[in-house]
N, C-alpha and C positions, 0 to 999 in steps of 0.2 A: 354479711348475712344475705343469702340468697330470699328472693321474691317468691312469694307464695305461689302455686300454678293458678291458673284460673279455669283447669281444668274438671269437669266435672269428677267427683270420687268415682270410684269405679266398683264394682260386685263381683269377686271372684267365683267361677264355680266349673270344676275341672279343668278344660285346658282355654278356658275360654273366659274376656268377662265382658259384661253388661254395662254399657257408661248411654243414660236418659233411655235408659229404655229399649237401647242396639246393642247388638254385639259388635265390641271395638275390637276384637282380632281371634283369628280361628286361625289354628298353625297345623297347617294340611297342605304339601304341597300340591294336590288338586284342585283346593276347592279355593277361587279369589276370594281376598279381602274384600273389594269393591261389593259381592255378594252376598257377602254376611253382614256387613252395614248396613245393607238395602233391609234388612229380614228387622220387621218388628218383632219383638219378642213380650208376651204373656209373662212376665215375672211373677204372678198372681198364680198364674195355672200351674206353672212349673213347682214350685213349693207347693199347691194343694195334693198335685202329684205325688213329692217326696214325702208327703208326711201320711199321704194314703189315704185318698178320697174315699168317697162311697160309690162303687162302681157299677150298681145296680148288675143289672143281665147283659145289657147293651156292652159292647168293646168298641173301642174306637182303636182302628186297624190302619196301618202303615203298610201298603204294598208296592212293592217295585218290580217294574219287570217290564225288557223293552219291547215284548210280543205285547201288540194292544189287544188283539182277541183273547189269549191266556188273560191278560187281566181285566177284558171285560167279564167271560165268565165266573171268575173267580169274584169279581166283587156287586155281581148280581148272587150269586148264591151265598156270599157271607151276608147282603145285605136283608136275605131275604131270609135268615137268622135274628134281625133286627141289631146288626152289628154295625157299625158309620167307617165307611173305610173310602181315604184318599188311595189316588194312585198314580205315581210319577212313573218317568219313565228311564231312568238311570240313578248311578248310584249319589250323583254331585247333587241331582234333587231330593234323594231320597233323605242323605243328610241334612241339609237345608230348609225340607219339611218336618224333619224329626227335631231340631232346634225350634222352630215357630212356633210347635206346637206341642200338646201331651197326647200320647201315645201309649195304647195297656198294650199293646203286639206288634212286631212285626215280620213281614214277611219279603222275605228277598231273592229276587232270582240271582244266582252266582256270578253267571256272565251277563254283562251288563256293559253299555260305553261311556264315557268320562271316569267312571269311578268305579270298580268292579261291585258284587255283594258285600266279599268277603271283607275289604275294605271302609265297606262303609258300613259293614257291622262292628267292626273294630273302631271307629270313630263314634255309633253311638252307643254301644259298649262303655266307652269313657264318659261319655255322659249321663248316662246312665244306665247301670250296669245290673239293674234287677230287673228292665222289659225284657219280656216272653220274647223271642225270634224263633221262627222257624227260616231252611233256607232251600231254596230247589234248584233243579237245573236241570233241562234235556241235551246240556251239550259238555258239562262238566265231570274231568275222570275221576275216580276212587279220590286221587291225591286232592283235591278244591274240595271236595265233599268234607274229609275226616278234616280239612285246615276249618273250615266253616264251623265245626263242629268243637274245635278246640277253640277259638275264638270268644265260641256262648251259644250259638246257636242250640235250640235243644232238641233239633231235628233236622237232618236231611231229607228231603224228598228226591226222587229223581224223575222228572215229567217223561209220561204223562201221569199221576197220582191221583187215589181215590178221595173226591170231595168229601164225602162222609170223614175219612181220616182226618183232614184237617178241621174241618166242623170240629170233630171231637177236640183234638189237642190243642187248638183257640179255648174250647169249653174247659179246662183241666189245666190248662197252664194260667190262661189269663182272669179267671173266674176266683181264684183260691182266698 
């Protein structure tokens, strides 16, 4: 008879699980182990999430994008919306912050270093597969656009894009 582990149980939930409150293994081969360890996780928020909060007006917004000026403006005028929005600046953070935390939208530039958009929409995709994404790109062809789009994205943009436009399809996708 083998010895009981004195491991703690563990919380599955997609491709990932939860042992005291960490995540003990993400199977990406971009993104280390070592840094998904490190990443507290909200178990509290994540389930208030899946069972479908109360979202008021407010969106709490997930944007990526390695131009810091595109994302300064971009998260001065969502915020001046009254919307809360992080913003990393690749795609290995982008999933990294989308695991830490709950998220009604996101939005991703395509081309990106460590970890492209498109990839790291596919990764929180699996995680969860009913957040809003919109995804953009001033340097990305026809083909990365319509793959973003097959993916889950429910829009392509291609910069430079009218803010009004996406005011509105924040307001209409993550609002419902």
């Amino acid at each position: 008879m083998e010895p009981k582990s004195s491991c703690t149980p563990e919380k599955k939930i997609g491709h990932f699980a939860i042992t005291n409150g960490k995540f003990a293994r993400f199977i990406h081969p971009r993104i280390s182990k070592t840094l998904i360890n490190s990443i507290d996780f909200n178990l509290a928020d994540f389930l208030l999430y899946k069972e479908g909060r109360d979202k008021g007006n407010m969106v709490k917004i997930l944007l990526a994008d390695d131009d810091n000026n595109f994302s300064t403006v971009i998260k001065y005028e969502l915020e001046e919306e009254r919307h809360a929005v992080d913003v990393v600046s690749d795609g290995v953070e982008a999933v990294l912050r989308f695991i830490s935390n709950v998220y009604d939208f996101v939005l991703l530039d395509i081309r990106m270093p460590r970890l492209s958009g498109i990839d790291a929409l596919k990764i929180i995709k699996r995680i969860n597969p009913d957040v809003p994404a919109i995804t953009f790109s001033g340097k990305a062809g026809d083909l990365e656009m319509a793959e973003s789009l097959r993916c889950g994205a429910m829009k392509c943009f291609r910069k430079p894009f009218e803010i009004a436009q996406l005011k509105k399809d924040i307001k209409s996708y993550a609002l419902k």
